[in-house]
Wavefront OBJ file of the C-alpha trace (Angstrom):
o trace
v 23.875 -19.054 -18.012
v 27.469 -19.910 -18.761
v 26.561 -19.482 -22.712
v 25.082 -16.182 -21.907
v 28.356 -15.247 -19.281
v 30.417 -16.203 -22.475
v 27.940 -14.203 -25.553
v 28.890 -11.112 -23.067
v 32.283 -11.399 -22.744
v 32.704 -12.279 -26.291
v 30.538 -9.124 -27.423
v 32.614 -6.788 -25.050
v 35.702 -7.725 -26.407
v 34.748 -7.621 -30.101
v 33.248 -4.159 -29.031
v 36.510 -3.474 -27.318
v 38.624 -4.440 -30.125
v 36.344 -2.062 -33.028
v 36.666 0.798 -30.888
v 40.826 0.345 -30.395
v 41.197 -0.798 -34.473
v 38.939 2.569 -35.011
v 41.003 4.793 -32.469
v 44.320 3.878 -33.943
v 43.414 5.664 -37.782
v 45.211 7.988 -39.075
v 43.576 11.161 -39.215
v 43.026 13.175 -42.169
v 44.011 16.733 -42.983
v 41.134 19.038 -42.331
v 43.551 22.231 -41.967
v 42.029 24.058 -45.139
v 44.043 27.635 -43.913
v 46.784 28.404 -46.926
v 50.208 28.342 -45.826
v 51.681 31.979 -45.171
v 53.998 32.653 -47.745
v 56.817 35.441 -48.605
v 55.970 35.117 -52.226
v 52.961 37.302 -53.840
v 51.278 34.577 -56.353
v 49.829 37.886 -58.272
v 53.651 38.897 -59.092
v 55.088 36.185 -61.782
v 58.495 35.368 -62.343
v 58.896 37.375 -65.679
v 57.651 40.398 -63.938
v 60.389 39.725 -61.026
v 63.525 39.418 -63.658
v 62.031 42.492 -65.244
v 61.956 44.640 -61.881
v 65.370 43.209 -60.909
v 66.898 43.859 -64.531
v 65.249 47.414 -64.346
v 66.974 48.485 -60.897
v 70.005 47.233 -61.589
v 70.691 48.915 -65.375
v 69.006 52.040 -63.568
v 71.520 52.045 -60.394
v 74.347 54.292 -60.917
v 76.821 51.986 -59.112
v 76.336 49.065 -60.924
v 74.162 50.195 -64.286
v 77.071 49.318 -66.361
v 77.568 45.510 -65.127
v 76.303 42.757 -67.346
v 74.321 40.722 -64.827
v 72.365 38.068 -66.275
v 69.133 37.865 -64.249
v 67.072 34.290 -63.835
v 63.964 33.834 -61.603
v 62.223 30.517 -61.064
v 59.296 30.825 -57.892
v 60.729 34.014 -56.102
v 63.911 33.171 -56.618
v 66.032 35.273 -58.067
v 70.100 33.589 -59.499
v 72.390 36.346 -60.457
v 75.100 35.874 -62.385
v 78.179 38.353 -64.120
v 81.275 40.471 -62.950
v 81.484 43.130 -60.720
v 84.305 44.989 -59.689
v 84.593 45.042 -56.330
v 82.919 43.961 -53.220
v 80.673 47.347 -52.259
v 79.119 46.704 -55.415
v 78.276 42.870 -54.567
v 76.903 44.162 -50.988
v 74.946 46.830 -52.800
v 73.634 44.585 -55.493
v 72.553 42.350 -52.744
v 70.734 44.688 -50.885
v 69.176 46.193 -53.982
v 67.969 43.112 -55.271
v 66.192 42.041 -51.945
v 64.557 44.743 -51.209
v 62.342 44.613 -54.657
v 58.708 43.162 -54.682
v 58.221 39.506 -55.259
v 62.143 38.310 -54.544
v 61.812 35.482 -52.410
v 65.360 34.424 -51.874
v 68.589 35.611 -53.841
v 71.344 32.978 -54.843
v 74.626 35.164 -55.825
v 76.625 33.648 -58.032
v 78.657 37.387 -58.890
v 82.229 37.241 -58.760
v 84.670 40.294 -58.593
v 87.094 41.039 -61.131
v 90.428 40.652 -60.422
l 1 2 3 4 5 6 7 8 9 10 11 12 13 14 15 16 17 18 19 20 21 22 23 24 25 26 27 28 29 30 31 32 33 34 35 36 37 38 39 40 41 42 43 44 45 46 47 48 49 50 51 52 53 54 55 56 57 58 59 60 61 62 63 64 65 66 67 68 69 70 71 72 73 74 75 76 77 78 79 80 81 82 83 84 85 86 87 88 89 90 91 92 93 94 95 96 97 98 99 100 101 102 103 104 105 106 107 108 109 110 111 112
């Protein structure tokens, strides 16, 4: 009886400990939902700089500014001289507001 008392207590805990060892995995990524993002995947990078070069030689404020225009994944690195700061602002705004520009990193300065 004791061996039997013992085969029982033995099983429970080795039962006991599978079920804690099994609890205690890690569990793995089932969320298959895409993450929302600001960026359209259809619009490519090239096709950004060109809409961002395109509004700003067709703006009459700031048309005759040479503003180099790079975009790598939405975002969109300006760089040149402007002449004062209305036209920085309204680059800024001009530039955001166009399809596909993720974020905007200025690097205009004004002319003194």
């Amino acid at each position: 009886m004791k061996s039997l008392t013992k085969l029982l207590i033995l099983s429970a805990t080795f039962v006991g400990m599978t079920m804690i060892v099994g609890c205690n995995k890690p569990q793995e990524a089932t969320d298959t939902t895409k993450p929302s993002a600001a960026v359209n995947p259809a619009i490519s990078d090239a096709d950004v700089t060109t809409k961002v070069k395109t509004a700003l030689h067709s703006d009459e404020m700031v048309k005759g500014f040479d503003i180099a225009v790079v975009t790598t994944k939405g975002d969109v690195r300006l760089t040149g001289i402007v002449d004062n700061q209305d036209q920085l602002d309204h680059i800024d705004k001009l530039v955001r507001s166009i399809e596909g520009v993720h974020s905007m990193h200025d690097e205009l300065t004004i002319k003194k």
